[in-house]
C-alpha positions as CSV (number, residue, x, y, z in Angstrom):
1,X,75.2,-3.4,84.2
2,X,75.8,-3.3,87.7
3,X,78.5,-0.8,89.2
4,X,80.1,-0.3,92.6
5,X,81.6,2.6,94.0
6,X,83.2,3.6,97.2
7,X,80.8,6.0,98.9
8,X,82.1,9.7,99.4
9,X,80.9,13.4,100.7
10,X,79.2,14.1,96.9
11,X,77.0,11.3,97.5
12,X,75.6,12.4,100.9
13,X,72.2,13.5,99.4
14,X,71.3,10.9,97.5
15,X,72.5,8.3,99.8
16,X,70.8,9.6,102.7
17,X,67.1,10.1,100.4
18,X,67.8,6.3,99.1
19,X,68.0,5.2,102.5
20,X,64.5,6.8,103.5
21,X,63.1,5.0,100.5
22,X,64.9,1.3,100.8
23,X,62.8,-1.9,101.9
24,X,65.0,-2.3,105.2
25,X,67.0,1.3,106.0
26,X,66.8,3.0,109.5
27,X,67.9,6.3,110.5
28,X,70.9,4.9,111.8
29,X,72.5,4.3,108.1
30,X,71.8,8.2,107.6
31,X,75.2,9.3,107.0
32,X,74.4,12.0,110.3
33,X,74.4,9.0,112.4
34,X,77.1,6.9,110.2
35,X,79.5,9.7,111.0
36,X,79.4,10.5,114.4
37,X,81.7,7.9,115.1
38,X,84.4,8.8,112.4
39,X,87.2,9.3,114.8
40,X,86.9,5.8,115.6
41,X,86.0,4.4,112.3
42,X,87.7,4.5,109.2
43,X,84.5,4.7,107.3
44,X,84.6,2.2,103.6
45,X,80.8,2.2,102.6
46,X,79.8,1.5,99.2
47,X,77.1,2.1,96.7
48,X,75.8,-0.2,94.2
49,X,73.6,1.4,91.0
50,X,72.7,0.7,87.5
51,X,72.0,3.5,85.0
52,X,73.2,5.9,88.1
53,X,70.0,5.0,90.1
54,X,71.4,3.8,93.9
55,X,69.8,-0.3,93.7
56,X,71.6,-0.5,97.6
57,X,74.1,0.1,99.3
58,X,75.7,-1.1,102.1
59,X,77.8,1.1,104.9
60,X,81.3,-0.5,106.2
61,X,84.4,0.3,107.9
62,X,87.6,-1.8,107.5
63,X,89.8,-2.4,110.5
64,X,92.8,-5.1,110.7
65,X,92.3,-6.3,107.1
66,X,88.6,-6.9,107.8
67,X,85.3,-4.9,106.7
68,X,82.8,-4.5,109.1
69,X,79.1,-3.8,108.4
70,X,79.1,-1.7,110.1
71,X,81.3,-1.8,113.5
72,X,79.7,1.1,115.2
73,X,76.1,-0.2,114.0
74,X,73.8,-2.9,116.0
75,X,73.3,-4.1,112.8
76,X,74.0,-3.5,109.1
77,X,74.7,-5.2,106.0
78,X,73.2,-4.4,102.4
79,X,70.5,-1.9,102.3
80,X,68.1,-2.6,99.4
81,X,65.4,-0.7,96.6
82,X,62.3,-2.5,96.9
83,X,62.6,-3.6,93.2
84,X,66.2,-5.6,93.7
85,X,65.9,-9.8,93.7
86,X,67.9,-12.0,95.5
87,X,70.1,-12.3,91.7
88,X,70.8,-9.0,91.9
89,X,72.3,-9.1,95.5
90,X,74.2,-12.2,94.8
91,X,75.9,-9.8,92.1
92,X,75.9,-7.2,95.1
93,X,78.3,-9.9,97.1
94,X,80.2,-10.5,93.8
95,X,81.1,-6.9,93.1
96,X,81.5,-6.4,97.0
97,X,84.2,-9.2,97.3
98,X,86.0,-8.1,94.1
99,X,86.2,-4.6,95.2
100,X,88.0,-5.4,98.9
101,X,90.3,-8.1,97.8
102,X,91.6,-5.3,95.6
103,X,92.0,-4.0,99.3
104,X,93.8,-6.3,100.5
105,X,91.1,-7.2,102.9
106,X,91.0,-10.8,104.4
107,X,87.9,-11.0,106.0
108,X,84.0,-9.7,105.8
109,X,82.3,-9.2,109.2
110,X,78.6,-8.8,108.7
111,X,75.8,-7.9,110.3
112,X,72.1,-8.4,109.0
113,X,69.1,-6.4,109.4
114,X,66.9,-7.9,112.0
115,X,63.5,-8.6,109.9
116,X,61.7,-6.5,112.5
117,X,63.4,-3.4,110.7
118,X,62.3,-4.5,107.2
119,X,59.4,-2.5,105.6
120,X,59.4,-5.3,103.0
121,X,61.1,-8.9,103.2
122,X,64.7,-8.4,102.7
123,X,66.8,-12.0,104.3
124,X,68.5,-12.7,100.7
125,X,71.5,-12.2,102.4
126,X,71.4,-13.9,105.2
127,X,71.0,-16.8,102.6
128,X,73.8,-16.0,100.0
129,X,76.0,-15.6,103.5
130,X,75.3,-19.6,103.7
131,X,76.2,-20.1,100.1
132,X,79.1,-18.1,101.0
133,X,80.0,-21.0,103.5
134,X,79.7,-17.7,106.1
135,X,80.5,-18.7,109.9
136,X,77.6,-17.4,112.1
137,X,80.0,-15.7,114.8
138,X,77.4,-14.1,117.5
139,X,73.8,-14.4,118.2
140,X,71.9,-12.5,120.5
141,X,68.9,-12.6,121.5
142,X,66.8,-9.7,121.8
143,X,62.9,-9.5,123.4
144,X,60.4,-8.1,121.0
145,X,56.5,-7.8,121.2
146,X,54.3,-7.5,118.7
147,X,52.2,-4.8,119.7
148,X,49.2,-5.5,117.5
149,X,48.7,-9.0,119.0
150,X,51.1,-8.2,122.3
151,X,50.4,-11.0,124.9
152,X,49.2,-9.8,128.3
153,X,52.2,-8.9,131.1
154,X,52.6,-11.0,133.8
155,X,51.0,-10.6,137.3
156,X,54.9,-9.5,138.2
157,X,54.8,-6.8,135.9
158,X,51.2,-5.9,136.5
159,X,52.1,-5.8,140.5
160,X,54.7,-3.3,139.6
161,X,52.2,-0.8,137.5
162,X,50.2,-1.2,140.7
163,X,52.9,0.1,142.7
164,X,53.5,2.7,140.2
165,X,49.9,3.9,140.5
166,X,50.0,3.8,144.2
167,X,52.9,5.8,144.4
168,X,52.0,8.9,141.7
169,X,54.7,8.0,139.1
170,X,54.6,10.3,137.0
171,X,56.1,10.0,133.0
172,X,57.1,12.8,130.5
173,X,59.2,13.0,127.2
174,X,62.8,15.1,128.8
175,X,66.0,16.5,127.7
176,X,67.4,16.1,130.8
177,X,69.7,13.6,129.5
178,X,72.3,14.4,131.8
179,X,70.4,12.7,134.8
180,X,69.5,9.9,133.0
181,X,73.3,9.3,132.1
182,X,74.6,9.4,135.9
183,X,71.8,7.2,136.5
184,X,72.7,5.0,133.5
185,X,76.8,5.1,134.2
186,X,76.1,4.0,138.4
187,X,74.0,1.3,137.6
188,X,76.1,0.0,134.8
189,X,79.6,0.3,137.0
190,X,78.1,-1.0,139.9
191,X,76.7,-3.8,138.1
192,X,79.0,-5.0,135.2
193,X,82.0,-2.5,135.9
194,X,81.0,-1.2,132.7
195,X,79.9,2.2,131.0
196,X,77.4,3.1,127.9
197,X,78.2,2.7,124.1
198,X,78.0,6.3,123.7
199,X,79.0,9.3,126.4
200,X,76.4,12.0,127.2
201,X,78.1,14.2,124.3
202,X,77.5,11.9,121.6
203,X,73.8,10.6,122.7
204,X,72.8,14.3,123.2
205,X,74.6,15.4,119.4
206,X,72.5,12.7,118.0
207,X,69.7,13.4,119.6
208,X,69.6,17.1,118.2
209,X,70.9,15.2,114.6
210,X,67.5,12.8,115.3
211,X,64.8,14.6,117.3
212,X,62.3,12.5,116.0
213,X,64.0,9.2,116.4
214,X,65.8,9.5,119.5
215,X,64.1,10.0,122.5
216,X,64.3,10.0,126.1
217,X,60.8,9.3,128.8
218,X,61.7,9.7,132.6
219,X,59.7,8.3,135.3
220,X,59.2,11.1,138.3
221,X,58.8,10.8,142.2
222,X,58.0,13.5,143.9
223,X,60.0,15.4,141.2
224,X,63.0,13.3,141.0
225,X,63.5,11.3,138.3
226,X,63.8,7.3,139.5
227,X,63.9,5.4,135.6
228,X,64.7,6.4,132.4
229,X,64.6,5.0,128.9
230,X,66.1,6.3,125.6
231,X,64.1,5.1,122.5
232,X,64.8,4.6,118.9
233,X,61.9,5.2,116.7
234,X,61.8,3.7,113.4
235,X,59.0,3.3,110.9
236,X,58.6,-0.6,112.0
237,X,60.1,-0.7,115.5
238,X,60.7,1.3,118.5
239,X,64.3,-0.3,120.3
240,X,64.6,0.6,123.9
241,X,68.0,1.3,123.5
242,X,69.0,2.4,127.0
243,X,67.4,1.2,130.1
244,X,68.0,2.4,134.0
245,X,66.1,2.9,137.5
246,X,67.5,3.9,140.7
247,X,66.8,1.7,144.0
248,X,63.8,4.1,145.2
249,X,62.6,3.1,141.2
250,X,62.7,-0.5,141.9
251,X,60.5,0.1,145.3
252,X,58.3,2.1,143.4
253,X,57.2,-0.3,140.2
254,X,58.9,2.9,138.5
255,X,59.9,0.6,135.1
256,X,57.2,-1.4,134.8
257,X,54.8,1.9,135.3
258,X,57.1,3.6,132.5
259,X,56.9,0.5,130.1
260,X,53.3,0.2,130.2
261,X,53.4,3.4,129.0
262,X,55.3,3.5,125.8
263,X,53.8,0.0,125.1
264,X,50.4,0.2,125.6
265,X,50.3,3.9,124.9
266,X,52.3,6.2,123.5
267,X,53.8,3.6,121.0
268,X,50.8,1.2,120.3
269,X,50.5,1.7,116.9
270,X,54.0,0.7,115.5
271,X,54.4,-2.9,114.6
272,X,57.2,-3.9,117.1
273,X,58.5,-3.0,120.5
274,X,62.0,-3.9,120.6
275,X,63.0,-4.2,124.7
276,X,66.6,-5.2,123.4
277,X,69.5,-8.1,123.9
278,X,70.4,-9.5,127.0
279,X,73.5,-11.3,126.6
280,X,77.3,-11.2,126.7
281,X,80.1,-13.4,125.1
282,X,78.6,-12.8,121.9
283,X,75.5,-14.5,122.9
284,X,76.7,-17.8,124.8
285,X,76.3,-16.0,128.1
286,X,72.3,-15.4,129.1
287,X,71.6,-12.8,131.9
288,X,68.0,-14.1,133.2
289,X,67.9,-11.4,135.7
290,X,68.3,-8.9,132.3
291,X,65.7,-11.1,130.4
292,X,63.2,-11.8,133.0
293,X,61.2,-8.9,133.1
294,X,61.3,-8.0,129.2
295,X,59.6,-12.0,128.8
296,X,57.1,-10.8,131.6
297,X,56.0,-7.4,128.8
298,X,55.4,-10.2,126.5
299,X,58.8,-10.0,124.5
300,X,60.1,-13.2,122.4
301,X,62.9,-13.8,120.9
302,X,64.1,-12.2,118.2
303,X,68.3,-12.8,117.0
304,X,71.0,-10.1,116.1
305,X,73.4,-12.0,114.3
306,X,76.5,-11.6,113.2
307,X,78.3,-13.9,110.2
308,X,82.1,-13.8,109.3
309,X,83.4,-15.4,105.7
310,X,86.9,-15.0,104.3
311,X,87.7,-13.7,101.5
């Protein structure tokens, strides 16, 4: 028999090793990266086991009368063993519906894995969310390659490598987060009026939670650092998850120099290169300009999607 229970501080250990060893888990369900946020996030995860051995589990907050999978996450939703079917998960939803109308919750906001995380095929939800009559709510679009049959860049792209050459980028692995971030929050005011998802305090605490998985590449002139982009490593897919160059960068083929890097190099061997969404509005706005050079890397689409059913 199946049981549920709502996830708490003794269950850190094991939920954190299950993770490690699920069919579609990252480093961001680790509850070190869960509960960085926890100030804003009235955290409601949940595990589900039989026989006390974790078959998922699935990491929520509730806000409003409505759980979120997760809020604070790109994506989220039930985290699986390899050795659960798609019957078992459609008792997952069961037990997971039961447990927040008890709640008093109204509404299920949820967030699937893209497949590009998945170490083994894991969409069973994303089809018991249409048996659920589930509303597909956002839909972004995100440009991924394939690095094991990437297509070649675009003479655009390949013009700015050449430029890069020509003037001596150089690129190195940095902690010097603190420039990247100015450069980062400048380009993002000037351009959307904006700011980043997290503030220098909480990329560089996750970064010391994550040293393996977060990292940071600057591209140098003459010593000064012109583009930057934080990556998140995971055993399928390296997300650029922060992207930035200054003026002088764009003159100098700075980006495209840096990205034939990390592809073609330093991250060759990893199945997917995730160069991340570029929309607003949930995905009915497209910014070309964002898009345009992550197509000319030889990104394609790949969706984040969001679904909302009732309860």
């Amino acid at each position: 028999m199946i049981k549920i229970h709502k996830y708490s501080l003794e269950d850190k250990s094991r939920w954190d090793e299950f993770i490690m060893e699920s069919r579609n888990g990252t480093f961001i369900f680790l509850r070190d990266y869960l509960e960085y946020h926890l100030d804003r996030y009235t955290d409601s995860s949940f595990l589900f086991t039989k026989n006390k051995r974790i078959l998922a589990v699935i990491p929520g907050n509730i806000e409003d009368q409505s759980f979120y999978s997760h809020k604070g996450l790109t994506y989220g939703g039930f985290v699986c063993s390899n050795k659960v079917s798609v019957l078992e998960i459609i008792e997952f939803f069961q037990l997971l519906n039961s447990e927040l109308k008890k709640e008093n919750i109204k509404k299920v906001i949820y967030k699937p894995v893209p497949y590009i995380y998945h170490k083994y095929p894991t969409q069973e939800d994303v089809y018991l969310l249409h048996k659920l009559g589930a509303n597909k709510v956002a839909c972004n679009i995100s440009s991924v390659i394939p690095l094991s049959t990437r297509l070649r860049f675009t003479t655009c792209r390949k013009r700015g490598i050449k430029k890069g050459n020509k003037f001596g980028i150089e690129i190195s692995e940095s902690d010097r987060y603190d420039l990247f971030w100015q450069m980062l929050n400048e380009n993002l005011n000037r351009k959307y009026s904006a700011k980043p998802i997290h503030s220098l305090e909480e990329i560089v605490l996750l970064k010391d939670r994550f040293p393996g998985n977060i990292k940071l590449y600057l591209a140098y002139s003459e010593d000064i650092a012109i583009a930057g982009v934080v990556v998140y490593i995971s055993s399928t897919t390296v997300k650029a998850q922060y992207i930035s160059i200054t003026q002088e960068g764009r003159r100098k083929g700075a980006l495209d120099f840096l990205f034939n890097e990390l592809i073609n190099n330093l991250y060759s061997v990893i199945p997917f290169f995730d160069l991340g969404t570029s929309n607003g509005n949930n995905g009915f706005m497209l910014n070309t300009n964002l898009i345009f050079p992550k197509q000319g890397f030889g990104g394609r689409g790949v969706v984040y999607e969001t679904y909302s059913y009732n309860l």
